[in-house]
MARBA-3410 file (N, C-alpha, C, O; in Angstrom, 1 decimal):
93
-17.3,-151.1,-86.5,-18.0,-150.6,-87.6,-17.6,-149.1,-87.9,-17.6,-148.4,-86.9 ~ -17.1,-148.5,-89.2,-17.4,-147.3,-89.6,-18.0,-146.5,-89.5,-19.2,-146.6,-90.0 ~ -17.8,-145.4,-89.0,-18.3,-144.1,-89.1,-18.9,-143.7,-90.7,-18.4,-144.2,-91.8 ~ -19.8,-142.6,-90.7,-19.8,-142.3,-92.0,-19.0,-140.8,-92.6,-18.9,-140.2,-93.7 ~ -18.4,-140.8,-91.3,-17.2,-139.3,-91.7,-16.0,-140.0,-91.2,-15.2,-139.1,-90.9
-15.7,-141.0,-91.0,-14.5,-141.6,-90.7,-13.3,-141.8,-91.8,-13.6,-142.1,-93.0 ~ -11.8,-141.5,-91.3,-11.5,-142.2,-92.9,-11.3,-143.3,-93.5,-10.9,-143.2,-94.6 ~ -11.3,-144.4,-93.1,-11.8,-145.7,-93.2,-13.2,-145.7,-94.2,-13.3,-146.6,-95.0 ~ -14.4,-144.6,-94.3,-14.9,-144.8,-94.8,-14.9,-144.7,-96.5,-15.4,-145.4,-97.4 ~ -14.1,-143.4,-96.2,-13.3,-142.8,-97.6,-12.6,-143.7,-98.5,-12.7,-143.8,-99.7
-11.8,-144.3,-97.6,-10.8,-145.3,-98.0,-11.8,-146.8,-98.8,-11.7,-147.4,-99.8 ~ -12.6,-146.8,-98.1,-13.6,-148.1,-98.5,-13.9,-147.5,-100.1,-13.6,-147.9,-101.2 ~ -14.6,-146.3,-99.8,-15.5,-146.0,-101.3,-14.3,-145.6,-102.3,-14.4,-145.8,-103.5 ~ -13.1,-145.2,-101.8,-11.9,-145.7,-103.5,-11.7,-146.9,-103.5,-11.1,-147.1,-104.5 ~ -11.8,-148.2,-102.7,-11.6,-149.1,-103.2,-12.5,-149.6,-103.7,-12.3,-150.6,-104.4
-13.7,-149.2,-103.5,-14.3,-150.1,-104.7,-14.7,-149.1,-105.7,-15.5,-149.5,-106.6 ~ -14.2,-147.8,-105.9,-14.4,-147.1,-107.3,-13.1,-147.7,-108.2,-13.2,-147.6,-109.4 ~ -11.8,-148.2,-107.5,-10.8,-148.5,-108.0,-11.5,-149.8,-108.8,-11.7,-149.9,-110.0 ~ -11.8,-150.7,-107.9,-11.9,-152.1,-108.6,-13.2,-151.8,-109.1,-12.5,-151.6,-110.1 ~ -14.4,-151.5,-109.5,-15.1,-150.7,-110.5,-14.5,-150.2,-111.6,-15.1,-150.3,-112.6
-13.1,-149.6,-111.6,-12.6,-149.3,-112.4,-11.8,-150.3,-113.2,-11.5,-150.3,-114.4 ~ -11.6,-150.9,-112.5,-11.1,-152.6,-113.1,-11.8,-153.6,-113.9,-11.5,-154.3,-114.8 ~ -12.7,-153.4,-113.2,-14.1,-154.4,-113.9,-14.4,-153.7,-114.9,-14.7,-154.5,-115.9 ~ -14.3,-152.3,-115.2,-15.2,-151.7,-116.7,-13.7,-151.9,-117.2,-14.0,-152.2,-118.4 ~ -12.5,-151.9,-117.2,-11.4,-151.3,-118.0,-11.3,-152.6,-119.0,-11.2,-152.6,-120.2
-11.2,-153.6,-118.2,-10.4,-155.3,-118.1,-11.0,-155.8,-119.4,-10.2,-156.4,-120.1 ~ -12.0,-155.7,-119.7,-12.7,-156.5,-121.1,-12.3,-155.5,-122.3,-12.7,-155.9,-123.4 ~ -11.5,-154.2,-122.3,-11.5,-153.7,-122.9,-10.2,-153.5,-123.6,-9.8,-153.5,-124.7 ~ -9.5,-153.3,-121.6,-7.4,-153.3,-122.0,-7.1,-154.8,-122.8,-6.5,-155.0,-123.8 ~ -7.6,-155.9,-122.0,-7.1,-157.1,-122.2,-6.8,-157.5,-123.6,-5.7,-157.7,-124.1
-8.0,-157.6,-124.2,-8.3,-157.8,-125.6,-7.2,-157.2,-126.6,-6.5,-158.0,-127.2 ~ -7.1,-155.8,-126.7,-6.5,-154.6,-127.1,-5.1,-154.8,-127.2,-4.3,-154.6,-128.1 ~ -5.0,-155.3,-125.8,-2.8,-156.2,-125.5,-2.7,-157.2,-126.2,-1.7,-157.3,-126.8 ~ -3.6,-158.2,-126.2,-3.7,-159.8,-127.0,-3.2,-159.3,-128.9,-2.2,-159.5,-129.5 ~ -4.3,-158.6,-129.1,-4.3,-158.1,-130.2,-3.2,-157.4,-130.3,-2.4,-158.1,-130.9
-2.3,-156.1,-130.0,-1.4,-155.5,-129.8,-0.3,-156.9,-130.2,0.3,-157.1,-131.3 ~ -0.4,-157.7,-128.8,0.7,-158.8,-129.3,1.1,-159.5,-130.6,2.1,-159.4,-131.3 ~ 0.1,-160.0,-130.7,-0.2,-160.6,-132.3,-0.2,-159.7,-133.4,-0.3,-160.1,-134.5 ~ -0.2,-158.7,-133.0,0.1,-158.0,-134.7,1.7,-157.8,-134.3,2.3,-158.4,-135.2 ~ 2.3,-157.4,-133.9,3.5,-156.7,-133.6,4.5,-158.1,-133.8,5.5,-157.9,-134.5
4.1,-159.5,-133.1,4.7,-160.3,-133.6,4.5,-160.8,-135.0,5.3,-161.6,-135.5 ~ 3.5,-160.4,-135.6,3.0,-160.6,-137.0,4.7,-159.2,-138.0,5.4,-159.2,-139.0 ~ 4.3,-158.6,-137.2,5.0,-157.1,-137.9,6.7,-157.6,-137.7,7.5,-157.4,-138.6 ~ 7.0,-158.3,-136.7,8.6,-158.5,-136.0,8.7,-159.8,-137.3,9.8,-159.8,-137.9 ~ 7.8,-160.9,-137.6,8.2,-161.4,-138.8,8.8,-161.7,-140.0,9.6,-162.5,-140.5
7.8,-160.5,-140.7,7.3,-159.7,-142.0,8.0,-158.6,-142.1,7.9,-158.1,-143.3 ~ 8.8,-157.9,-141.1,9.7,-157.0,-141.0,9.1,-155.6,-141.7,9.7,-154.7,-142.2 ~ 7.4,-156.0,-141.5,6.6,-154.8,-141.7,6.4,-153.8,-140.5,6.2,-154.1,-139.3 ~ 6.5,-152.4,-141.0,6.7,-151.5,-139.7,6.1,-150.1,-139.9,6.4,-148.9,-139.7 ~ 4.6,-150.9,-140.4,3.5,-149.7,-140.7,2.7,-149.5,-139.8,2.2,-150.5,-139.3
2.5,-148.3,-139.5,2.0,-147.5,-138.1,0.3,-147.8,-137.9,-0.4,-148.0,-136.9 ~ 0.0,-147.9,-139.2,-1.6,-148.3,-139.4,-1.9,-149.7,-139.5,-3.0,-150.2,-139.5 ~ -0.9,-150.3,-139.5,-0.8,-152.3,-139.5,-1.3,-152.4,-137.9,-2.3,-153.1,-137.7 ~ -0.8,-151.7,-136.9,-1.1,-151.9,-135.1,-2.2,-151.6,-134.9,-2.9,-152.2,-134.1 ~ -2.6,-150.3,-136.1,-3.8,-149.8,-135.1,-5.1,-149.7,-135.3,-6.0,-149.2,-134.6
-5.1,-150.2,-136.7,-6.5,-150.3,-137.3,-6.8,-151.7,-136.5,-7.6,-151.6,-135.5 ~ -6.5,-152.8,-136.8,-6.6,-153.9,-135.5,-7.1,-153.9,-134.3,-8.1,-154.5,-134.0 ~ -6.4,-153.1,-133.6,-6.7,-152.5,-132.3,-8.0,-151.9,-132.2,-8.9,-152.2,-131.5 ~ -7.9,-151.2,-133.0,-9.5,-150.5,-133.0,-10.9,-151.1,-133.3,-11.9,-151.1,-132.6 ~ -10.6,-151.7,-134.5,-11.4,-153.0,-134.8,-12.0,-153.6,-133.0,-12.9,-153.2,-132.3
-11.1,-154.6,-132.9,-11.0,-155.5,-132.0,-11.3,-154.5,-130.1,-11.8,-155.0,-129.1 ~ -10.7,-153.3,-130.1,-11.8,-152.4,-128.6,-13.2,-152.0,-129.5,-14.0,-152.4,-128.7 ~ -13.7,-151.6,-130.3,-15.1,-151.5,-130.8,-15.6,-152.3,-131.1,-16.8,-152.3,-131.5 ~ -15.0,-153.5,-130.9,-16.0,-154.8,-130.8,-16.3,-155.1,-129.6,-17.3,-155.8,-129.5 ~ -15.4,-154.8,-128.4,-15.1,-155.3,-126.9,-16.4,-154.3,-126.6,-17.4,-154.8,-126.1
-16.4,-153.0,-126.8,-17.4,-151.9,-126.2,-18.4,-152.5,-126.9,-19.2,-153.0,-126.1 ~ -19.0,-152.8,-128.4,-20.4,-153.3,-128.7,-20.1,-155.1,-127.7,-20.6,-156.1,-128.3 ~ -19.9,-155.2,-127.2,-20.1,-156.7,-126.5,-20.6,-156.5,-125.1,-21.7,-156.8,-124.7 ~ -19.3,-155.9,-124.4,-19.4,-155.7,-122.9,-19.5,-153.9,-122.6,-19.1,-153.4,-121.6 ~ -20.4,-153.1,-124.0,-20.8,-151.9,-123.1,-22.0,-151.9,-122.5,-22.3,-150.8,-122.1
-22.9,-152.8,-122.3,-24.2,-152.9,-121.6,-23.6,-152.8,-120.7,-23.5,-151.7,-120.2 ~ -22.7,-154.2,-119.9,-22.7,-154.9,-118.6,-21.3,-153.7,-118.0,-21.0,-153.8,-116.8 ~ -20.6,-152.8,-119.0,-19.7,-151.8,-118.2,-21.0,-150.7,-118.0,-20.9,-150.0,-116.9 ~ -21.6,-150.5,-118.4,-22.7,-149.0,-118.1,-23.3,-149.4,-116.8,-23.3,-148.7,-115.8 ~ -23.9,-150.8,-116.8,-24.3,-151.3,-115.7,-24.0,-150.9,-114.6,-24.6,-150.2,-113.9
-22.0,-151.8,-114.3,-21.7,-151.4,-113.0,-21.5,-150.2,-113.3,-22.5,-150.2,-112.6 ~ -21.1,-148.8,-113.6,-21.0,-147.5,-113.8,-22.3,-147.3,-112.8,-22.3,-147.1,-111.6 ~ -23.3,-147.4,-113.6,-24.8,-147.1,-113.2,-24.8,-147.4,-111.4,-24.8,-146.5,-110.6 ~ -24.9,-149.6,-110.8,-24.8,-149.4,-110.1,-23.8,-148.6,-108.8,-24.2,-148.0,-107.8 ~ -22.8,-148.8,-109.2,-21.8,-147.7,-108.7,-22.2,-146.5,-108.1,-21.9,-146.1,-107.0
-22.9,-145.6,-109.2,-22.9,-144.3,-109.0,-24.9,-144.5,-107.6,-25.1,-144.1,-106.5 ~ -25.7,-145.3,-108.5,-26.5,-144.9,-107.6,-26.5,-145.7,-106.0,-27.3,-145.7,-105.0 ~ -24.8,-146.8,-106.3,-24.9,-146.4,-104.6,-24.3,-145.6,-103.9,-24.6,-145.5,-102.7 ~ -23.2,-144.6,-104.4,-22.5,-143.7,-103.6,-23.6,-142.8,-103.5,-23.6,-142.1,-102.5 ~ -24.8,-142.6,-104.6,-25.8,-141.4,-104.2,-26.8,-141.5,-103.1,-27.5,-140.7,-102.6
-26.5,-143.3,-102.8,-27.4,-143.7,-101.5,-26.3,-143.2,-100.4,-26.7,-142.8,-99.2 ~ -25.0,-143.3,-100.7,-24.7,-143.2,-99.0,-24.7,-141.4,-98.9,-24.6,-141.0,-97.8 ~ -24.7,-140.7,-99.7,-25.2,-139.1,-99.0,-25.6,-138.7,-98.0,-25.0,-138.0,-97.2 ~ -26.9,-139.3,-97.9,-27.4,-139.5,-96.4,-26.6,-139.8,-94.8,-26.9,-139.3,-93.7 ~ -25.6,-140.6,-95.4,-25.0,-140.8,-94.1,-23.8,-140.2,-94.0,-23.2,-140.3,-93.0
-23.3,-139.6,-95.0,-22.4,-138.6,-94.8,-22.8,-137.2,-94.3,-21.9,-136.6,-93.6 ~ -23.8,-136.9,-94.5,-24.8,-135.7,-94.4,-25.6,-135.7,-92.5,-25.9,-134.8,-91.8 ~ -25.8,-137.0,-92.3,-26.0,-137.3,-90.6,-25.1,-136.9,-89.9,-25.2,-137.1,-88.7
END
């Protein structure tokens, strides 16, 4: 078992701030690349090579990802933060 000043312990709490970080990013990059693809292969077609063709899309399509899945990203943020503020205590013992 872990100490609470150990570095094993440290090491634990970036890895799940990392993958936390994954969980909130992932509904947001994913979408954003899908889209990216499909317009650019739209653009590689059409031999259209307008700067605002990529990225009004893009924007569109992440401001719809954030009004979809920004409840359930604030969430884990939220739980996240109020467990690292629970382990204080035992860094503090």
């Amino acid at each position: 078992m872990e100490t609470a000043a150990s570095p094993d312990y440290f090491i634990g709490v970036a890895q799940q701030a990392l993958w936390v970080l994954a969980l909130c990013s992932a509904p947001i990059l994913i979408p954003a690349l899908i889209t990216g693809l499909i317009v650019s292969m739209i653009q590689a077609a059409t031999s259209i090579n307008e700067q605002t063709l990529s990225f009004i899309p893009k924007l569109i399509v992440v401001g719809a990802c954030l009004a979809l899945f920004g409840g359930a990203i604030l969430y884990l943020i939220a739980d996240f933060t109020k467990d690292i503020f629970a382990r204080i205590p035992e860094l503090v013992h």
